[in-house]
C-alpha positions as CSV (number, residue, x, y, z in Angstrom):
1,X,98.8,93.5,121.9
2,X,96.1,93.5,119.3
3,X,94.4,90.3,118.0
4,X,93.2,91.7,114.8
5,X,95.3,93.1,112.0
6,X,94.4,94.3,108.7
7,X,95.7,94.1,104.6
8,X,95.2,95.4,101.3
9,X,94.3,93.1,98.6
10,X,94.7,94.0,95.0
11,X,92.6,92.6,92.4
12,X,92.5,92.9,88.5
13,X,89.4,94.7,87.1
14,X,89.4,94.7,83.7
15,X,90.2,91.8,81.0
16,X,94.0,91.4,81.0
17,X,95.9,88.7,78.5
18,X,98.7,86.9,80.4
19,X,101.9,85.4,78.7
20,X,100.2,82.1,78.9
21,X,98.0,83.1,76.4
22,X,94.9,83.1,78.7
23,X,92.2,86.1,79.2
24,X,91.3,86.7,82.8
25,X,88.4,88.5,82.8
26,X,88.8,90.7,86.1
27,X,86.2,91.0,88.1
28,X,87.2,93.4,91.0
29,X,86.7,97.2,91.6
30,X,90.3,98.2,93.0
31,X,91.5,97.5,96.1
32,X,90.1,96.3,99.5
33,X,90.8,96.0,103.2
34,X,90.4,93.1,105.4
35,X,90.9,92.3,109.1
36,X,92.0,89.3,110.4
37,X,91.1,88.4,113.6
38,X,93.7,86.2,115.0
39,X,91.7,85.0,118.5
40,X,88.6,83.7,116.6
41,X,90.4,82.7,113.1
42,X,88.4,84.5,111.2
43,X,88.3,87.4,108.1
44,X,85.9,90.0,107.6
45,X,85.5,92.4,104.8
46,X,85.8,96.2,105.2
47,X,85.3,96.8,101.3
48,X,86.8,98.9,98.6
49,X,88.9,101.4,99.4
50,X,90.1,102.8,96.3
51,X,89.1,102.1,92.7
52,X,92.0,101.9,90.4
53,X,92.5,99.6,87.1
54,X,94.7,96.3,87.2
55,X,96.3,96.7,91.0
56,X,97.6,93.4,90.8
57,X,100.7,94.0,93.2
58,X,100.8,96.0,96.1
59,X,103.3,97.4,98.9
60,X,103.1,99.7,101.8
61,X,105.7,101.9,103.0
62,X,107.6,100.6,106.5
63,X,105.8,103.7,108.1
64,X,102.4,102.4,107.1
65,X,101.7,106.1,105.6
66,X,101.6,105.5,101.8
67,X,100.3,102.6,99.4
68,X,101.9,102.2,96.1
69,X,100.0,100.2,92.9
70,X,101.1,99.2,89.5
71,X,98.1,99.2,87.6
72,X,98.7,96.2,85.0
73,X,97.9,97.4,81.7
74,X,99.0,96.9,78.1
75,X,98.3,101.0,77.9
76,X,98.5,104.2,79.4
77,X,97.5,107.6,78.4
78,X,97.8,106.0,74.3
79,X,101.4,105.0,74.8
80,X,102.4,100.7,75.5
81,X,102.7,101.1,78.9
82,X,101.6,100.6,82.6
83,X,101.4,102.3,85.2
84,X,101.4,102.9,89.4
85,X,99.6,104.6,91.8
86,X,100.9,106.0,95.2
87,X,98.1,106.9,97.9
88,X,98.3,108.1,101.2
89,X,96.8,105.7,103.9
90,X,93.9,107.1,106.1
91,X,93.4,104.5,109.1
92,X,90.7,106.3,110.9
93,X,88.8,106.5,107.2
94,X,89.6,102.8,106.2
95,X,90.2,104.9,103.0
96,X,93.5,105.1,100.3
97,X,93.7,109.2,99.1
98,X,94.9,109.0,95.5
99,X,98.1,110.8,95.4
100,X,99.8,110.6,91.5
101,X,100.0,107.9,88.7
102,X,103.2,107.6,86.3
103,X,103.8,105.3,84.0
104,X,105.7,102.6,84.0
105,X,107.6,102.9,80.7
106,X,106.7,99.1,80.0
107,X,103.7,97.1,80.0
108,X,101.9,94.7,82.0
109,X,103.9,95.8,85.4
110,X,103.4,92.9,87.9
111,X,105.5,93.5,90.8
112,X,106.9,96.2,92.7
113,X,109.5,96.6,95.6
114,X,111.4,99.2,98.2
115,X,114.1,100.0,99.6
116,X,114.2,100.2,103.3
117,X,114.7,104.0,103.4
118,X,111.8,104.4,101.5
119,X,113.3,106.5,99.0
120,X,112.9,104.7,96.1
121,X,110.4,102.4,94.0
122,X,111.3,99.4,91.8
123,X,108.6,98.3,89.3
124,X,109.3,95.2,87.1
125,X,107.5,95.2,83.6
126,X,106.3,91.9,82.7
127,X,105.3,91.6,79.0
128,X,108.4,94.6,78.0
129,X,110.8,92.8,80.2
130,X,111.9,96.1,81.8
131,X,112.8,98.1,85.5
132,X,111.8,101.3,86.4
133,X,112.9,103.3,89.2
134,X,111.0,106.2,90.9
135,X,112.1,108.3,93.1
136,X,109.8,109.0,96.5
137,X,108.8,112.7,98.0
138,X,108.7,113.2,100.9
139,X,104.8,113.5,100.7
140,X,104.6,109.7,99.5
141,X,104.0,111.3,95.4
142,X,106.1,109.7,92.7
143,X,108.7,111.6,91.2
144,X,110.0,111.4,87.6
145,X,112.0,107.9,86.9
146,X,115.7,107.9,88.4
147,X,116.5,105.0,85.8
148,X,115.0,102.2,83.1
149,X,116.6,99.2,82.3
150,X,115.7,97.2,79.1
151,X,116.0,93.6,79.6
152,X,117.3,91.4,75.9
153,X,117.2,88.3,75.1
154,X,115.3,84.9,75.0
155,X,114.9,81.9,75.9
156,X,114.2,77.7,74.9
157,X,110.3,77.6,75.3
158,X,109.1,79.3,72.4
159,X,105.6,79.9,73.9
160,X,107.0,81.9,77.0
161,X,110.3,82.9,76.4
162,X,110.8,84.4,73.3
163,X,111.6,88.2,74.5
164,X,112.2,89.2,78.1
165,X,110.3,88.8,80.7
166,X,111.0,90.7,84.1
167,X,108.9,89.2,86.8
168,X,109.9,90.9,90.6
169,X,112.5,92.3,92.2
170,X,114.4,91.2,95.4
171,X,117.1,93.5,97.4
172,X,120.0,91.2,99.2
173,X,119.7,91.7,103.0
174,X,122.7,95.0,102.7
175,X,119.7,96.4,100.7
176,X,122.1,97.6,97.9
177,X,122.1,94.8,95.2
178,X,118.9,94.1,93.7
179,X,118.1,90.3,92.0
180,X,115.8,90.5,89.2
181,X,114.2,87.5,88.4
182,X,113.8,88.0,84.4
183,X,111.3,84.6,82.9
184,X,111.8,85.3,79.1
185,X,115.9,85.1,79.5
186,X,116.1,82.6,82.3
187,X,118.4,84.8,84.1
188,X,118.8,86.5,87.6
189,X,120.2,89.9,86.8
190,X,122.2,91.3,89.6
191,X,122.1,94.9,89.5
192,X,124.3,97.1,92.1
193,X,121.5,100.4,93.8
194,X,123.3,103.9,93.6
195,X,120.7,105.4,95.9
196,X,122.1,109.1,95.4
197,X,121.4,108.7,91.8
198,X,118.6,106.7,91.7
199,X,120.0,103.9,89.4
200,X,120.4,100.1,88.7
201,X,123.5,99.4,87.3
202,X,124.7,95.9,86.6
203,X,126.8,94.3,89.3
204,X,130.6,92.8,89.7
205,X,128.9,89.8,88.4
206,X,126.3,90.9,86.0
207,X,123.3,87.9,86.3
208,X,123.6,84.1,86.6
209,X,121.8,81.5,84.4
210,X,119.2,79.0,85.4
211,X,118.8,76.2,83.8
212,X,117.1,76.6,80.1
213,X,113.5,76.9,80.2
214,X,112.7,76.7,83.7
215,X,111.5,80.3,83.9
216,X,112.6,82.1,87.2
217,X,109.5,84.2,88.7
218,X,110.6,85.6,91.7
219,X,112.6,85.1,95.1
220,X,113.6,85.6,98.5
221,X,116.7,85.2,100.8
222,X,117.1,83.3,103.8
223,X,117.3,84.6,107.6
224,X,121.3,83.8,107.5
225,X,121.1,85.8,104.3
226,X,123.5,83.4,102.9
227,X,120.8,81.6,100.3
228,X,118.7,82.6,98.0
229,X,115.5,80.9,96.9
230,X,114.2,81.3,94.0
231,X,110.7,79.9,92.6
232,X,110.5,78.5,89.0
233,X,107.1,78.9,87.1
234,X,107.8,77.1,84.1
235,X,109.4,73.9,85.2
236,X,107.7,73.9,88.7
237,X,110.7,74.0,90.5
238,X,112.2,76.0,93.6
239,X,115.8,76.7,93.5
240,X,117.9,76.8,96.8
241,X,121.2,79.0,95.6
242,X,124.3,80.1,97.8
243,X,125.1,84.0,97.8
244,X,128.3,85.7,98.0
245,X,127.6,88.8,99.7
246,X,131.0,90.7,98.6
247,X,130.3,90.5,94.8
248,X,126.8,88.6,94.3
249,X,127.7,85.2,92.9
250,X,124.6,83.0,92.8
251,X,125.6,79.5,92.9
252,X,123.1,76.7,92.7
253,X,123.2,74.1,95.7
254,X,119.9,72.1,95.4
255,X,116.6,72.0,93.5
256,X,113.2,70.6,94.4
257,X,109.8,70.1,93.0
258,X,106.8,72.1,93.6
259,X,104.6,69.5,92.7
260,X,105.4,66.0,94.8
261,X,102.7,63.9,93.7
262,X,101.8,63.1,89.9
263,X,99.6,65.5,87.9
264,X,98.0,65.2,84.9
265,X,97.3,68.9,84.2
266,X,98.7,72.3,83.6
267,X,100.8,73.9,86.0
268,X,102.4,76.7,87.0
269,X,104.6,77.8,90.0
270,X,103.5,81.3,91.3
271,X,104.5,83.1,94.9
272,X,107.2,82.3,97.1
273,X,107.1,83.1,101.1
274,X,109.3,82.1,103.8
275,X,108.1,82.2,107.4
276,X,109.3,85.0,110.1
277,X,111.3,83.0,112.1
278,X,113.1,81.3,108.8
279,X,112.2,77.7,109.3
280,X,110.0,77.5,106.6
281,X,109.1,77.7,102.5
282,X,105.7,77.8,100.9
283,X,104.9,78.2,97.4
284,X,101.8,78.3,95.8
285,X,100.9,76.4,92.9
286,X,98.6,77.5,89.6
287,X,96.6,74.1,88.4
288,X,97.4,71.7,90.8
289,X,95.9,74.5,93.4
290,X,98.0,73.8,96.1
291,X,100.7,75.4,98.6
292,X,103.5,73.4,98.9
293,X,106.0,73.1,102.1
294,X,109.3,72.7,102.8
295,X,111.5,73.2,106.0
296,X,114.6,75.2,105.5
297,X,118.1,73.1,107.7
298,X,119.6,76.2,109.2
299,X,123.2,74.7,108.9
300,X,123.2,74.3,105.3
301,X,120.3,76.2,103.7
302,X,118.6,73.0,102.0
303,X,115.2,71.7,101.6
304,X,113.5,69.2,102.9
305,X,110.0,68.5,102.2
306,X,106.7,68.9,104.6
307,X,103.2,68.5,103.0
308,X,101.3,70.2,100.2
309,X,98.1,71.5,101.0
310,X,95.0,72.8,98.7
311,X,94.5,76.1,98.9
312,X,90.9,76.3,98.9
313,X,90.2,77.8,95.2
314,X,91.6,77.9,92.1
315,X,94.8,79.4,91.1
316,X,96.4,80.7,93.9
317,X,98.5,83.6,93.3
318,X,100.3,86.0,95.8
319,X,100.3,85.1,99.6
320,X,101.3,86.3,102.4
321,X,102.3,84.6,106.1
322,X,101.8,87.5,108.3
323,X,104.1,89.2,110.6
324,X,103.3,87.1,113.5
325,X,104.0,84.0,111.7
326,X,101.2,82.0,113.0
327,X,98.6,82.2,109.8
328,X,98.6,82.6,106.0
329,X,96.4,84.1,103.6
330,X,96.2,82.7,99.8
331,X,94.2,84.5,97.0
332,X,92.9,82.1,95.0
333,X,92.2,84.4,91.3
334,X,89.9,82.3,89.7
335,X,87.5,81.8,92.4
336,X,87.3,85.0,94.0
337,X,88.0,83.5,97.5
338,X,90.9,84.6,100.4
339,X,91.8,81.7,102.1
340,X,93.1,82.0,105.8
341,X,95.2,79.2,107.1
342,X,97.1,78.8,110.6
343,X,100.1,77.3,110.7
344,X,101.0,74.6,113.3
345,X,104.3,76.2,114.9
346,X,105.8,72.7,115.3
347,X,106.0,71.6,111.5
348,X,104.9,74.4,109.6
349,X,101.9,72.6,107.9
350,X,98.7,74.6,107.4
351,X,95.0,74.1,108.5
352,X,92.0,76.2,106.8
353,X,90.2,78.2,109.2
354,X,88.1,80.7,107.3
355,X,87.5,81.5,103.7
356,X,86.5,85.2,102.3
357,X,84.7,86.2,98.9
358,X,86.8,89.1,97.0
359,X,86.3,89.4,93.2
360,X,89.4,88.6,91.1
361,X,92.4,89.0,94.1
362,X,95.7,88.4,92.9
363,X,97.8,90.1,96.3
364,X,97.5,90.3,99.9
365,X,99.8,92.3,101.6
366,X,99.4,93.6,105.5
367,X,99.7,97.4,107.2
């Protein structure tokens, strides 16, 4: 078995005003590949692979044959939209082929997901508050879109939440009902997947409601399948939620803090990752710089927490803990800086081991 393994990081590169209010000026080219070599603990840069605007969210196929990018913009060919990318992935090359771009249909797109057949793409529209569904050929291009769905609705904050806000999308572990964490509504929409027709629509039990102004970003089920986590960006909390797997109810059952110890500044919750073997929690936090830990009681689904550790830079966005569960890498945005961490396999807390300069990254994700 191989000691080293390799990932795509996506990085914004151009100026890009978030719902915060703030302008990130980006800084990188596209994307890039890095290896990790697990022996020695170390990252190495193998540079840019393919130049595209605003890649701020990634995803290979399960085949490791085709890479698919939104490119987060406010605009796309003069229309208020985004867009994504699909490219083929040549290994022997360390080199993406550009295959087609649509757009989104919304702007700022900031996330996107599959389905396990690889048959279809799911990108969530940040700023519009929208989902759009692509069909996939069977030579990795994008089709026309299947379906769009149009988010309504607001929410208490009046500086984030006054029009929807769709942040990610999660499929339940059956891999037909999709959870679509929406910030601007504080609402989970629960959508049913008609794979034949390529459409969303909403389920026996259409969303559920978390509480007002805590501004749900994205989330994950458990190994059991039987909980749901979500992460909270506004109010900095993570969510541990029972699931119903015959019509979808979401019922709350416990909710923590992401930040433990006092702080005086601004803060916001961002990624959410639970390890391979299901034992453990991590989510990254936007101010406070940190990645927070909690172990996951396999009888009951709740958390208890670990340790929070710093993740080396400044506002860590989208990480990953790799397949082997034995490190994690952190992009920390604002100082252009990959952060590797192993993970004691005991407790689940995280030691740095190596650090890597990439302009601007915002997602890690591996091949």
């Amino acid at each position: 078995m191989t000691s080293k393994m390799r990932f795509y990081v996506g990085t914004y590169t151009q100026p890009i005003k978030f719902g915060t209010g703030q302008i990130l000026e980006g800084k990188g080219k596209g994307i890039y590949l890095i290896e990790l070599d697990m022996e020695a603990g170390s990252l190495i840069n193998l540079g840019l692979v393919a130049e595209t605007p605003n890649p701020s969210y990634l995803i290979v196929d399960s085949n490791k044959k085709y890479l698919y990018a939104v490119n987060e913009l406010k605009e796309y060919q003069g229309e208020p939209s985004g867009s994504i990318t699909s490219f083929e992935i040549v290994p022997e090359q360390n080199n993406l082929l550009p295959i087609n771009t649509r757009p989104t249909v919304g702007t700022d797109p900031c996330h996107i997901e599959m389905n396990k057949k690889n048959t279809h793409l799911f990108v969530s529209n940040f700023m519009s508050g929208s989902v759009c569904v692509f069909p996939i050929a069977l030579d990795g291009s994008l089709k026309e879109k299947s379906d769009f769905v149009q988010h309504v609705g607001s929410s208490i904050n009046r500086d984030r939440q006054t029009s929807p806000h769709a942040h990610s999308l999660t499929f339940d572990p059956r891999n037909s009902r999709a959870i679509v964490p929406d910030l601007g509504i504080d609402k989970l929409m629960v959508y049913d997947f008609d794979e034949t027709k390529g459409t969303l629509n909403p389920g026996e039990i259409p969303w559920y409601s978390v509480s007002p102004g805590a501004g749900p970003r994205t989330c994950e089920f458990g190994k059991s399948g039987e909980y749901c986590y979500l992460i909270n960006e506004i109010a900095n909390t993570i969510s541990v939620l029972s699931y119903d797997k015959s019509n979808g109810k979401l019922e709350e059952l416990q909710v923590v803090p992401s930040l433990i110890d006092p702080f005086q500044g601004d803060n916001t919750c961002a990624d959410l990752q639970i390890s391979p073997d299901g034992r453990f929690l991590y989510g990254s936090n936007r101010g406070h710089n940190s990645i927070i830990l909690y172990s996951i009681n396999s009888k009951n689904g709740r958390l208890d927490y670990v340790d929070t550790t710093f993740s080396g830079g400044e506002t860590p966005r989208n990480f990953i803990v790799e397949p082997t569960g034995n490190f994690i890498l952190v992009c920390n945005q604002d100082t252009d800086n990959i952060v590797l961490f192993s993970i004691d396999q005991d407790t689940g807390k995280l030691l740095k081991k190596n650090e890597l300069l990439i302009p601007t990254p915002v997602c890690v994700k591996s091949i």
